[in-house]
Residue frames relative to the residue before (quaternion, step in Angstrom):
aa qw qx qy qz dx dy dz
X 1.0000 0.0000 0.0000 0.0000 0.00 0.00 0.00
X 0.1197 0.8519 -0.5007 0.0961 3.25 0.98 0.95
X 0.0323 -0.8233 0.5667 0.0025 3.61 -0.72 1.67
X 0.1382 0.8369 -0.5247 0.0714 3.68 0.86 0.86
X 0.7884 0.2401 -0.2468 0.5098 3.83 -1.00 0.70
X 0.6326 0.4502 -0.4708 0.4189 3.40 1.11 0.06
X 0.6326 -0.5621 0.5226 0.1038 3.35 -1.92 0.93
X 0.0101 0.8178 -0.5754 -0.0048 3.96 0.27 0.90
X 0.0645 -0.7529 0.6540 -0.0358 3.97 -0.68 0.38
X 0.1114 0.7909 -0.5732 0.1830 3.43 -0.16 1.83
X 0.3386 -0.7147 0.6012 0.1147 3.65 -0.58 1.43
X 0.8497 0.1139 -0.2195 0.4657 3.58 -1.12 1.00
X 0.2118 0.8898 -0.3298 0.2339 3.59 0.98 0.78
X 0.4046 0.7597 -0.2359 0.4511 2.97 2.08 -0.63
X 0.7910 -0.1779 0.1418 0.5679 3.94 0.84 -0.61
X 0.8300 0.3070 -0.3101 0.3473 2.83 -1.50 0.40
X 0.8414 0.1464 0.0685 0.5158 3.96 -0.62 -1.17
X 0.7082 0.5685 -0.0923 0.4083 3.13 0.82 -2.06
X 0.6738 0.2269 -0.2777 0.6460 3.88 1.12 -0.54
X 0.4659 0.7025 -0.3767 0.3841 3.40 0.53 0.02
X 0.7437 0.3588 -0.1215 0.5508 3.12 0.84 -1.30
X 0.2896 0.6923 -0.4235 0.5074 3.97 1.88 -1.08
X 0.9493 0.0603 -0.1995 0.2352 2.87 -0.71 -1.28
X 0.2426 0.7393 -0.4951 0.3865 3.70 1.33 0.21
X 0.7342 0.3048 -0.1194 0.5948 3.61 0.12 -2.18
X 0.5091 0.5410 -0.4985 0.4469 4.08 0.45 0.52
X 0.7688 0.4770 -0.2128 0.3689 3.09 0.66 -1.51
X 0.6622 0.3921 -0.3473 0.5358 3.60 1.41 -0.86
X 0.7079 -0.6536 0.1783 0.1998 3.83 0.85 0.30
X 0.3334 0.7645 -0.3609 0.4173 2.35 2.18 1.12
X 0.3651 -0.7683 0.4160 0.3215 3.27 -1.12 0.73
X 0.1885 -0.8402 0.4929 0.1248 4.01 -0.20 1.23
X 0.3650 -0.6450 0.6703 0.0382 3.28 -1.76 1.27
X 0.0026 -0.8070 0.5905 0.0007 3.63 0.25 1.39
X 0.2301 -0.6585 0.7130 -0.0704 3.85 -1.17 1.84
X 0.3767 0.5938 -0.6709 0.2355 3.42 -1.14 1.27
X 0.6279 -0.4377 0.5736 0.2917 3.21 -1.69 1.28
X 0.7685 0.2411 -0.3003 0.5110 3.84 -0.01 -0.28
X 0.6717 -0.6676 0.3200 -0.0267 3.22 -0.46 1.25
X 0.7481 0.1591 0.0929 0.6375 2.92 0.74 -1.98
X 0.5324 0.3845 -0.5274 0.5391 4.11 0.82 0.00
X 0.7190 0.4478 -0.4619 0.2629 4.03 0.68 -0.06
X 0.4443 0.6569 -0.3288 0.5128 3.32 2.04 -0.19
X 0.5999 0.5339 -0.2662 0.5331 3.59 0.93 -0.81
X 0.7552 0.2563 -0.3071 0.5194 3.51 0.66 -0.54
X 0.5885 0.5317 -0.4666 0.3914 3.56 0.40 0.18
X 0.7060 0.4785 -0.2566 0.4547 3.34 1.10 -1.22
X 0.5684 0.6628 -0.2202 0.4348 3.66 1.57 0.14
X 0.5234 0.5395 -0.1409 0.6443 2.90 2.27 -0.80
X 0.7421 0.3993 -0.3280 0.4268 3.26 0.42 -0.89
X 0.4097 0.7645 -0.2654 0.4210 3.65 1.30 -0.36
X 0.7117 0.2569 -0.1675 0.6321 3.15 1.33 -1.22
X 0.6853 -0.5614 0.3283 0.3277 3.36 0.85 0.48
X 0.5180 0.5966 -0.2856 0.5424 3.39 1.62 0.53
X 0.1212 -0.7881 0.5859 0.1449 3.16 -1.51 0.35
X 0.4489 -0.7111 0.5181 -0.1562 2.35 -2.14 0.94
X 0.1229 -0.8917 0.4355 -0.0066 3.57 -1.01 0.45
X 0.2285 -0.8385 0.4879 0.0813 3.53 0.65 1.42
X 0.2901 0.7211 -0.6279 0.0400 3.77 -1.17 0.78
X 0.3611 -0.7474 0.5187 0.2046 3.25 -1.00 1.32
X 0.1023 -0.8095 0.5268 -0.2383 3.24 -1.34 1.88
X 0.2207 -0.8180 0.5167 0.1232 3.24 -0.70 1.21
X 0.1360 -0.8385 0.4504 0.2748 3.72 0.99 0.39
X 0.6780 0.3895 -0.4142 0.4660 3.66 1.10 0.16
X 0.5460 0.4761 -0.4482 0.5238 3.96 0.89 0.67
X 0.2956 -0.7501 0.4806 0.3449 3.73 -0.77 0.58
X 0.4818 0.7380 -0.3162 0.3510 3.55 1.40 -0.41
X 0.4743 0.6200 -0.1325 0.6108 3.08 1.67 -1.44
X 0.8108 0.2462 -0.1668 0.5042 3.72 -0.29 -1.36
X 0.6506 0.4205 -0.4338 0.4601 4.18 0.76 0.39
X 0.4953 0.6116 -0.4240 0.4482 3.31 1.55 -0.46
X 0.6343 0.5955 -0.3093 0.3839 3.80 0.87 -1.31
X 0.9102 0.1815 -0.2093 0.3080 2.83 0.51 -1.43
X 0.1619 0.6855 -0.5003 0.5036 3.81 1.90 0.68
X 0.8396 0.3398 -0.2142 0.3656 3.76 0.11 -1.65
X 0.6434 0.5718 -0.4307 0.2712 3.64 1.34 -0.43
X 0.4826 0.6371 -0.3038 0.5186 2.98 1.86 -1.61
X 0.5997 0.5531 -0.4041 0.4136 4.19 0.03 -1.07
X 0.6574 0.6463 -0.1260 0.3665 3.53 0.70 -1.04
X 0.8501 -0.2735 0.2384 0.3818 2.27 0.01 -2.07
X 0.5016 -0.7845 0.1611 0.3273 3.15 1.84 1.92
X 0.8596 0.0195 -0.0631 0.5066 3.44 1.41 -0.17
X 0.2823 -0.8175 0.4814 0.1425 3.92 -1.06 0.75
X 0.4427 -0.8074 0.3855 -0.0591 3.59 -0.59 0.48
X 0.7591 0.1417 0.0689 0.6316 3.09 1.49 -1.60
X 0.4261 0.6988 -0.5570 -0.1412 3.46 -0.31 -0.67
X 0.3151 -0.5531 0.7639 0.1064 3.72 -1.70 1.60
X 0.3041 -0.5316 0.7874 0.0698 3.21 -1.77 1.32
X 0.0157 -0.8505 0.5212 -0.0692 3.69 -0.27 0.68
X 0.5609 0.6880 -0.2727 0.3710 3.38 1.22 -1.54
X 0.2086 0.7378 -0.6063 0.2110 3.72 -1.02 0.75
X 0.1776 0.5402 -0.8225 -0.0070 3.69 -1.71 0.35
X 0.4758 -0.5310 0.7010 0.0149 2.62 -2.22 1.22
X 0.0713 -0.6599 0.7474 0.0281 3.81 -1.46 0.88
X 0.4756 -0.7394 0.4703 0.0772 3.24 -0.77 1.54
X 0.5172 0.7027 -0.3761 0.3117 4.00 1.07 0.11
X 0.3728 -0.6208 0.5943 0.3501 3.20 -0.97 -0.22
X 0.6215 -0.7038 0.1126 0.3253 3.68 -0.67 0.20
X 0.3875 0.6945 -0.2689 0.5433 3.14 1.91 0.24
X 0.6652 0.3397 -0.2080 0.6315 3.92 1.17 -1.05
X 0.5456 0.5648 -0.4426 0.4329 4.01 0.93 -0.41
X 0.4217 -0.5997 0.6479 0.2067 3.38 -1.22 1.48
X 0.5895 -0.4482 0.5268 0.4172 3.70 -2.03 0.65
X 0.5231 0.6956 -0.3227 0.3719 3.85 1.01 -1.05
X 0.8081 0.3239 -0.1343 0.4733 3.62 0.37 -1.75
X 0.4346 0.5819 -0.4643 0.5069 3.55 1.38 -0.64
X 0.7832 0.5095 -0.1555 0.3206 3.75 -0.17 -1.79
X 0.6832 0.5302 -0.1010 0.4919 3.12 1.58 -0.73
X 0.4841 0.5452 -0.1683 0.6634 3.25 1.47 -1.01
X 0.7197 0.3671 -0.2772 0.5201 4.13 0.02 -0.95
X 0.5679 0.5829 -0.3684 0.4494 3.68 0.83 -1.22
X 0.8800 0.2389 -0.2015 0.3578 3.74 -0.34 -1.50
X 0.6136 0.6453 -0.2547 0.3771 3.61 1.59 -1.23
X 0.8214 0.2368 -0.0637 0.5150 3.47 0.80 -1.26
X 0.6984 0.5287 -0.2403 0.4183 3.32 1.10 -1.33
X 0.7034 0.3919 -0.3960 0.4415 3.46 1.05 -0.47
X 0.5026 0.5071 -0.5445 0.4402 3.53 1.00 0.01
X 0.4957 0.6016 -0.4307 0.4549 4.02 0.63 -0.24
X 0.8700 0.3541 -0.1646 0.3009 2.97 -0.01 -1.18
X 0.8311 0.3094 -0.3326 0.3208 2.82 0.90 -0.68
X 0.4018 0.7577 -0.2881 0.4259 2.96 1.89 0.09
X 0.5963 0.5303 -0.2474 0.5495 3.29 1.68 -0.81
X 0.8322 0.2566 -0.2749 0.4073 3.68 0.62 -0.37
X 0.5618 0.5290 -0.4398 0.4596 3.44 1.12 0.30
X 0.6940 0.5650 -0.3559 0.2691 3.44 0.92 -0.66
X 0.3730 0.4795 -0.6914 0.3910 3.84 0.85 0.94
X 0.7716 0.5541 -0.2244 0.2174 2.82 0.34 -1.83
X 0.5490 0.6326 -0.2554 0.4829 3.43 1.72 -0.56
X 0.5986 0.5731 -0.3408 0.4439 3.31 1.13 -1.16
X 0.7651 0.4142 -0.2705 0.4122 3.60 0.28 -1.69
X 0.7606 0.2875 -0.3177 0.4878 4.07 1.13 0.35
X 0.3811 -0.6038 0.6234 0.3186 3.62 1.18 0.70
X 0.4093 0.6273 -0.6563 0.0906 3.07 -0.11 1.29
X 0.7090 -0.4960 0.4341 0.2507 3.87 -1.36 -0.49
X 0.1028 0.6673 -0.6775 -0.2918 3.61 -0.83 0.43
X 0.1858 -0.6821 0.6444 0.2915 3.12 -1.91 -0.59
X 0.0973 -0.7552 0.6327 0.1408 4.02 -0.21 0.72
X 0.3728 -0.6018 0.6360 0.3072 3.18 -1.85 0.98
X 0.0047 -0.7284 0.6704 0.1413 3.28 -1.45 0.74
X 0.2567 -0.6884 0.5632 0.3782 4.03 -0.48 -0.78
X 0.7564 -0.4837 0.3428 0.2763 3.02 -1.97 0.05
X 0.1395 0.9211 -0.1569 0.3279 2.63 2.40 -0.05
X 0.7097 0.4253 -0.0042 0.5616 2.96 0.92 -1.98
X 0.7181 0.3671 -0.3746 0.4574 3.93 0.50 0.63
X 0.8149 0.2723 0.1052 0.5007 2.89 1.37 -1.39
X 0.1347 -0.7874 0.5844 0.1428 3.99 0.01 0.56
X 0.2264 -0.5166 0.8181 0.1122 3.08 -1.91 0.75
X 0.7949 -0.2888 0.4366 0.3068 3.08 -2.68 0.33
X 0.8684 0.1311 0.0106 0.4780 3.27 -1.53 0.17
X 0.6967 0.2746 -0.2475 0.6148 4.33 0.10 0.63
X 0.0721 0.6641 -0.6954 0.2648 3.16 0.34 2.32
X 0.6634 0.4854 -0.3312 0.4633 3.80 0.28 -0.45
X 0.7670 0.3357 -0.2665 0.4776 3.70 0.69 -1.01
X 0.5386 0.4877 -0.4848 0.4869 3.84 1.24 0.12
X 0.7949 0.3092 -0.3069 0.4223 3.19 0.50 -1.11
X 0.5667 0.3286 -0.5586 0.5087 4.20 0.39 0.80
X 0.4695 0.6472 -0.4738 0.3691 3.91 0.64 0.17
X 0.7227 0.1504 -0.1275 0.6624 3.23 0.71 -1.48
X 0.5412 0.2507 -0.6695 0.4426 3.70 -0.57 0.90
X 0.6305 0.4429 -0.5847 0.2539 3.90 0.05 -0.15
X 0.6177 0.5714 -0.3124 0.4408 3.33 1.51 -0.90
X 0.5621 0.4457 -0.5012 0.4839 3.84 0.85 -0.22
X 0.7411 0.3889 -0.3528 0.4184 3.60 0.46 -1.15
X 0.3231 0.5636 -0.6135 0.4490 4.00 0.47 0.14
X 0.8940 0.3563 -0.1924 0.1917 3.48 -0.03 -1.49
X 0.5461 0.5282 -0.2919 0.5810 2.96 2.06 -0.75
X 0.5247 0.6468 -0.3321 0.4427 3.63 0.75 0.25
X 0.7551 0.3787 -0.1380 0.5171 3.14 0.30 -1.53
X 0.3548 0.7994 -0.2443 0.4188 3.51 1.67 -0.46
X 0.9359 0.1795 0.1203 0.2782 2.80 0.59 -2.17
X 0.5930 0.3809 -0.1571 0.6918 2.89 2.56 0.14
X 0.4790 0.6285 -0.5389 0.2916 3.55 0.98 -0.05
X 0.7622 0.3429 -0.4135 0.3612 3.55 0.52 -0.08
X 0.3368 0.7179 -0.4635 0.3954 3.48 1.43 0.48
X 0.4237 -0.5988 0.5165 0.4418 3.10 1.47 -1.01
X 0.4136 0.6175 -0.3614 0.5630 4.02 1.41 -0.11
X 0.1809 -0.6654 0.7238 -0.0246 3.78 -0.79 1.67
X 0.0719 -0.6629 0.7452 -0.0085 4.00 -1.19 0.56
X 0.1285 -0.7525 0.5638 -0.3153 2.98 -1.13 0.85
X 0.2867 0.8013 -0.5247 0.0217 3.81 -0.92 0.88
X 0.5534 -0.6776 0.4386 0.2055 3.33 -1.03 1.24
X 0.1439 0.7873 -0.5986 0.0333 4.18 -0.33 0.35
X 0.2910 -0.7991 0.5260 -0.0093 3.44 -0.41 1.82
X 0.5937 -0.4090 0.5328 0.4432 3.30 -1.61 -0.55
X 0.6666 -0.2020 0.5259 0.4882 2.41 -1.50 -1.84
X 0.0663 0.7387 -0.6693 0.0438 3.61 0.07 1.30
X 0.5398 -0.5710 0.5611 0.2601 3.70 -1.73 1.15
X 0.4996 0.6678 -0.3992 0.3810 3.63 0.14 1.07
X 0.8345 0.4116 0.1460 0.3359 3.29 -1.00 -0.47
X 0.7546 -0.1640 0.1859 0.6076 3.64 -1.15 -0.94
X 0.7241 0.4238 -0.3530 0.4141 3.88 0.59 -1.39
X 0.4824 0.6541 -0.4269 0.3964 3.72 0.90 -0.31
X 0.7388 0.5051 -0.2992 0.3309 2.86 0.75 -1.55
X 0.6511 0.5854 -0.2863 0.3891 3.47 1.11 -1.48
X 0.5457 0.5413 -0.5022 0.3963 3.56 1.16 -1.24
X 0.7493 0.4543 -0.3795 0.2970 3.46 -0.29 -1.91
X 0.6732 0.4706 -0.4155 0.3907 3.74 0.47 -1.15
X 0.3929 0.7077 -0.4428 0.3856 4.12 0.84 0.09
X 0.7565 -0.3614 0.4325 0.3317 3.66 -1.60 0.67
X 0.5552 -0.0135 0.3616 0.7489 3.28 0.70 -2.61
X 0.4742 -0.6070 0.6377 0.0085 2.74 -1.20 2.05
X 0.8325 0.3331 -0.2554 0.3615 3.62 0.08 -0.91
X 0.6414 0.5379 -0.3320 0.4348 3.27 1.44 -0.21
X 0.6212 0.5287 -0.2905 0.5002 2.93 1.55 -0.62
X 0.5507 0.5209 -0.3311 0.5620 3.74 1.29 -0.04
X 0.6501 0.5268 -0.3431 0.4269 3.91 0.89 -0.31
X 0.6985 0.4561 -0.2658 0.4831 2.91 1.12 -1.43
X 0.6451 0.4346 -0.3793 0.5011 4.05 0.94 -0.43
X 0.6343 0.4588 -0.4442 0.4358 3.88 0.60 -0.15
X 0.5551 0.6310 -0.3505 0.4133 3.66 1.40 -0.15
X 0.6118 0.4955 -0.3088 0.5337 3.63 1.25 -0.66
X 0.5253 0.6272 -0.3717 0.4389 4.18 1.28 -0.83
X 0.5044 -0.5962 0.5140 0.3548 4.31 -0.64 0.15
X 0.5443 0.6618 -0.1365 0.4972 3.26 1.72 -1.06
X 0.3253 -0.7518 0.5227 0.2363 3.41 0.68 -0.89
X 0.7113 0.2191 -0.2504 0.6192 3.70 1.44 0.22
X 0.5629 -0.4693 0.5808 0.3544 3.09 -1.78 -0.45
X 0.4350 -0.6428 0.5167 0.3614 3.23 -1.30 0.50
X 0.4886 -0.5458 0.6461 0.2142 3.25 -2.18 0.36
X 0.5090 -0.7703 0.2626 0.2803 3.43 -1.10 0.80
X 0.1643 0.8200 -0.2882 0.4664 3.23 1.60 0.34
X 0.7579 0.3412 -0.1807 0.5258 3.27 0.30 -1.78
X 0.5198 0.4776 -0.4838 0.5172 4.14 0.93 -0.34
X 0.7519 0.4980 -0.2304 0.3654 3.68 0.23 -1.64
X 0.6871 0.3747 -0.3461 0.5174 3.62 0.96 0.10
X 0.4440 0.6198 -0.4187 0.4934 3.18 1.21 -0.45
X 0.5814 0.4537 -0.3544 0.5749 4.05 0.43 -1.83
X 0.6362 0.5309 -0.4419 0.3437 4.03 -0.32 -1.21
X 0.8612 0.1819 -0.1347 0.4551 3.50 0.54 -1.01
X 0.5348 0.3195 -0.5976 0.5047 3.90 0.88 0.61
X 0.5537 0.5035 -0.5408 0.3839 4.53 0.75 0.13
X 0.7661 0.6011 -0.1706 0.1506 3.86 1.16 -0.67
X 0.4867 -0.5420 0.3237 0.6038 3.80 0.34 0.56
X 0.5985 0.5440 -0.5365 0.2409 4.00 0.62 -0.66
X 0.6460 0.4262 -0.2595 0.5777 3.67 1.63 -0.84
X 0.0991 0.8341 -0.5036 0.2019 3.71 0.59 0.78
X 0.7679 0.2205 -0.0981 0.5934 3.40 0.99 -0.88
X 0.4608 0.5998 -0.4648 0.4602 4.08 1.02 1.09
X 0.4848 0.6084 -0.6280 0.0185 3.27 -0.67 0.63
X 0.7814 0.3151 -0.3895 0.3721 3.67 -1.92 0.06
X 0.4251 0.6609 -0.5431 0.2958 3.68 1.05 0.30
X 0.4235 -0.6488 0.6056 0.1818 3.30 -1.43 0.70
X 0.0042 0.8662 -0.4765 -0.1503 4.08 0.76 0.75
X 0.2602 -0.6733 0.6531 0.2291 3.78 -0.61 0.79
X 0.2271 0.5727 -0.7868 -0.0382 3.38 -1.90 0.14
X 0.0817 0.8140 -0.5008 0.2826 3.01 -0.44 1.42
X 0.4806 -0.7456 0.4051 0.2213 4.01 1.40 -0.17
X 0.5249 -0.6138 0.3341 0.4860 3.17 1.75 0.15
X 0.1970 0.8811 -0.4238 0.0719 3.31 0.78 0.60
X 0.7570 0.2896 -0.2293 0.5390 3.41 -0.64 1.51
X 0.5491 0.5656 -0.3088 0.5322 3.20 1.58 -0.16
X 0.6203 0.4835 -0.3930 0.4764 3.72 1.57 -0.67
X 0.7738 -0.1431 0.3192 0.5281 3.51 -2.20 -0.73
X 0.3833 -0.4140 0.7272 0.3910 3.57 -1.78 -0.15
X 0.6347 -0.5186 0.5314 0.2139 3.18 -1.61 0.61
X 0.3504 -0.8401 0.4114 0.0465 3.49 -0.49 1.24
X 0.2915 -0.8251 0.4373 0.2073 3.74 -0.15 1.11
């Protein structure tokens, strides 16, 4: 899946999934534009890229400000005169149901989850057009199925998955393929976050690898190759799919008390 000379533009790239995948579309020899509200976790991934002998391009981005998301794509063009890919990745999760959700975390939660797939989808998509290029949007399994406590982050999950389709809809004859990835429980990232805040982190990581067909959780990698092949001419003929990787999730044991 060799993507050399092409121009990848991944929002939340700074940790978890989002460098994960970085350094995937690095390794096949893309050049990667890493967007994260933290600044200096996007410096950290770049200088991780270049490690593998790749390169990189750190810009701090709020993917829920449009000022922010014209700055990106001003600094990718500057760069690199032209873009190819762009992965909506960025996300945070509020653990509430919707009664304990603040108007704030609600507004906030729509703003970075869904709205930054807008936006930034809205300003890359000349520059996409003139290179038949590709999005990919992160959604989750999220979007079929709801868990406790994560009304706000189900319900921007499955609108990212409607907009994938109303996209790919509206640019497939542009030649412009859309796409969206919707994982498990991948050790990374938001689920990371939830393990560590746990009693026992690792127990609390056994008992979720028990609900997977697999018997674990996934690694972020296994997402970031996934992105590698819906950005690659081999996925040439995918678009508006909703791709699960997920380990068979729900198909395993319930987690045992």
């Amino acid at each position: 899946m060799d993507l050399k000379d092409r121009v990848v533009v991944i929002t939340g790239a700074g940790s978890g999934i989002g460098r994960a995948s970085a350094l995937e579309f690095a390794r096949e020899g893309a050049r990667v534009v890493v967007a994260d509200v933290n600044g200096a976790g996007a410096q950290e991934t770049v200088e991780l890229i270049a490690k593998l002998g790749g390169q990189g391009l750190a810009v701090p981005t709020d993917v829920a400000n449009p000022d922010s998301v014209r700055n990106l794509v001003e600094a990718t063009l500057a760069a690199c005169q032209q873009v190819h890919v762009l992965f909506n990745n960025a996300a945070i999760q509020v653990n509430k149901t919707v009664e304990d959700t603040t108007v704030e975390e609600w507004n906030r939660e729509i703003a970075v989850n869904l709205g930054g797939v807008f936006l930034c989808s809205k300003f890359f998509l000349p520059h996409l057009r003139t290179t038949k290029g590709c999005i990919i949007n992160m959604a989750s399994v999220n979007g079929f199925f709801v868990e406790p406590a994560c009304a706000g982050y189900c319900a921007t999950k499955g609108a990212i998955i409607a907009l994938t389709k109303a996209m790919a809809i509206d640019h497939g004859k542009e030649g412009i393929r859309v796409n969206c990835i919707c994982p498990g429980y991948i050790d990374a990232g938001l689920a990371w976050g939830y393990f560590e805040a746990q009693r026992d982190p690792a127990a609390a990581r056994a008992a979720a690898g028990k609900l997977h067909a697999l018997w674990r959780i996934g690694k972020p990698k296994e997402v970031g190759r996934l992105a590698v092949f819906l950005a690659s001419d081999d996925a040439s003929f995918i678009t508006g799919s909703s791709v699960v990787v997920d380990g068979g999730f729900g198909s395993g044991l319930p987690p045992q008390n």
